[in-house]
C-alpha positions in Angstrom: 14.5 12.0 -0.6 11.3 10.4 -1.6 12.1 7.4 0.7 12.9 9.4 3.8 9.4 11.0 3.0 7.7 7.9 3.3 9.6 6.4 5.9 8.9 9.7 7.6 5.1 9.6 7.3 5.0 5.7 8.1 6.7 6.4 11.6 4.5 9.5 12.6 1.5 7.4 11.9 2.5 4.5 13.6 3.3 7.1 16.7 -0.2 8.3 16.4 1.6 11.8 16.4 0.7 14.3 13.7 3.3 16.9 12.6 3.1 20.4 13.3 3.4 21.4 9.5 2.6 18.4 6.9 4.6 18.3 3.7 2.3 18.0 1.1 0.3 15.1 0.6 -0.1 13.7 -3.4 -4.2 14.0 -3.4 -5.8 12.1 -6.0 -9.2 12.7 -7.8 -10.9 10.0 -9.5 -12.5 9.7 -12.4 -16.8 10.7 -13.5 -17.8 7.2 -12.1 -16.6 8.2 -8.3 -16.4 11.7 -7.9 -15.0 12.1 -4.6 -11.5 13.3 -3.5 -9.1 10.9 -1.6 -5.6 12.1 0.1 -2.8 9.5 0.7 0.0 7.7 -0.4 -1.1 5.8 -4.0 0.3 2.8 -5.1 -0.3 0.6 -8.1 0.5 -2.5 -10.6 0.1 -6.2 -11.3 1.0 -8.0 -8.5 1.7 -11.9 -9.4 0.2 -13.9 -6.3 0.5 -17.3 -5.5 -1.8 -19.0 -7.3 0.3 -17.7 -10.6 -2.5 -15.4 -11.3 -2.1 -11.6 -12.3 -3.9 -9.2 -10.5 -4.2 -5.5 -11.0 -3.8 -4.2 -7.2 -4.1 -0.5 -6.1 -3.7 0.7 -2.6 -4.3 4.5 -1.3 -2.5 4.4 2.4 -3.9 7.5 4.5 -2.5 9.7 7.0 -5.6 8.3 9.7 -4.0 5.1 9.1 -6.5 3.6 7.0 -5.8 1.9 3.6 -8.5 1.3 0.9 -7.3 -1.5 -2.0 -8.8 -2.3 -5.1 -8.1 -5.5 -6.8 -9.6 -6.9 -10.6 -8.6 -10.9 -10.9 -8.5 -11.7 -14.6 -12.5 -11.8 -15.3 -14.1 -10.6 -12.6 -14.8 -7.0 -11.5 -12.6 -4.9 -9.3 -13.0 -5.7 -5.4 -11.9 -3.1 -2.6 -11.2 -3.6 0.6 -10.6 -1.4 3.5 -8.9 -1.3 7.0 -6.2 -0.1 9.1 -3.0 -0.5 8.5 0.4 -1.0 10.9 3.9 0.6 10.3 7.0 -1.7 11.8 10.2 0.1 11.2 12.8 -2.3 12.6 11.5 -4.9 8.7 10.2 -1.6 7.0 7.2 -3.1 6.4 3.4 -2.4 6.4 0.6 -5.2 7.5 -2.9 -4.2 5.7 -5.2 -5.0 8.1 -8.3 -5.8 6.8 -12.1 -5.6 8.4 -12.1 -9.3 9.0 -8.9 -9.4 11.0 -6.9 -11.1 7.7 -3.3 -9.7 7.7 -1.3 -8.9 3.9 2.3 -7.5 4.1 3.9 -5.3 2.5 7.8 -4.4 2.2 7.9 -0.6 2.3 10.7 0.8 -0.1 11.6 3.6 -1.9 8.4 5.0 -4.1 7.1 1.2 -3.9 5.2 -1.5 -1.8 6.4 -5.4 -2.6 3.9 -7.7 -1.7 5.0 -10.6 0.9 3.0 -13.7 0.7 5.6 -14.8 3.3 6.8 -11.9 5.1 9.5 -13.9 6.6 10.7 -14.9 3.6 13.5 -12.7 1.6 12.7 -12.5 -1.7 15.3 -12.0 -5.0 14.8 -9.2 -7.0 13.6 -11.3 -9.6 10.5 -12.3 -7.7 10.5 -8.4 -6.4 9.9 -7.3 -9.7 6.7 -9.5 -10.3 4.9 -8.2 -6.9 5.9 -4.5 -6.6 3.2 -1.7 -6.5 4.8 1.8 -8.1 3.8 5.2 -6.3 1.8 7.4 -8.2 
């Protein structure tokens, strides 16, 4: 049910169309250091990227179709990026677009995002498990 909830919002987004009556959107409040209130779809985990290294990844996809990320590489601080982001619903997946043009995909399934390094490259579910992002 979940899934057709998602795909669902994806497609109305990528319409530009807004529904008459929303279904309820998981709104998430962050902690003392940022007080303000974001609405969206949140996803997050460790995402294993190419270079072998672990990094903690979250990503808030909004109804405007707008994305913010936050990423912390093993010893630095947490980096976010924001953008727009694109819905293609023949692959099911979502391309992050970020304020310098630069493309990351994103393999929309149900309750999770897997990262694509490669999006034309199908990936086992071994490697799935070390780049999925959970919704919260």
């Amino acid at each position: 049910m979940r899934y057709l909830y998602i795909f669902s919002l994806f497609a109305l987004m990528a319409c530009n169309n807004t529904p008459k009556e929303s279904a309820p959107q998981k709104e998430e409040t962050n902690t003392e250091a940022n007080t303000s209130t974001e609405e969206g779809i949140h996803y997050e985990g460790v995402i294993e990227k190419e270079t072998q290294e672990l990094v903690d990844t979250t990503i808030l996809l909004s109804s405007n179709n707008e994305y913010t990320q936050t990423v912390v590489f093993p010893g630095h601080e947490p980096v976010t990026h924001k953008g727009k982001f694109e819905w293609n619903g023949a692959d099911k997946t979502i391309a992050l677009i970020g304020e310098d043009g630069k493309k990351e995909y994103y393999k929309v399934d149900a309750q999770v995002l897997i990262y694509l390094a490669d999006p034309n490259k199908k990936l086992s579910p071994e490697e799935e498990a070390k780049v999925t992002l959970h919704q919260k």
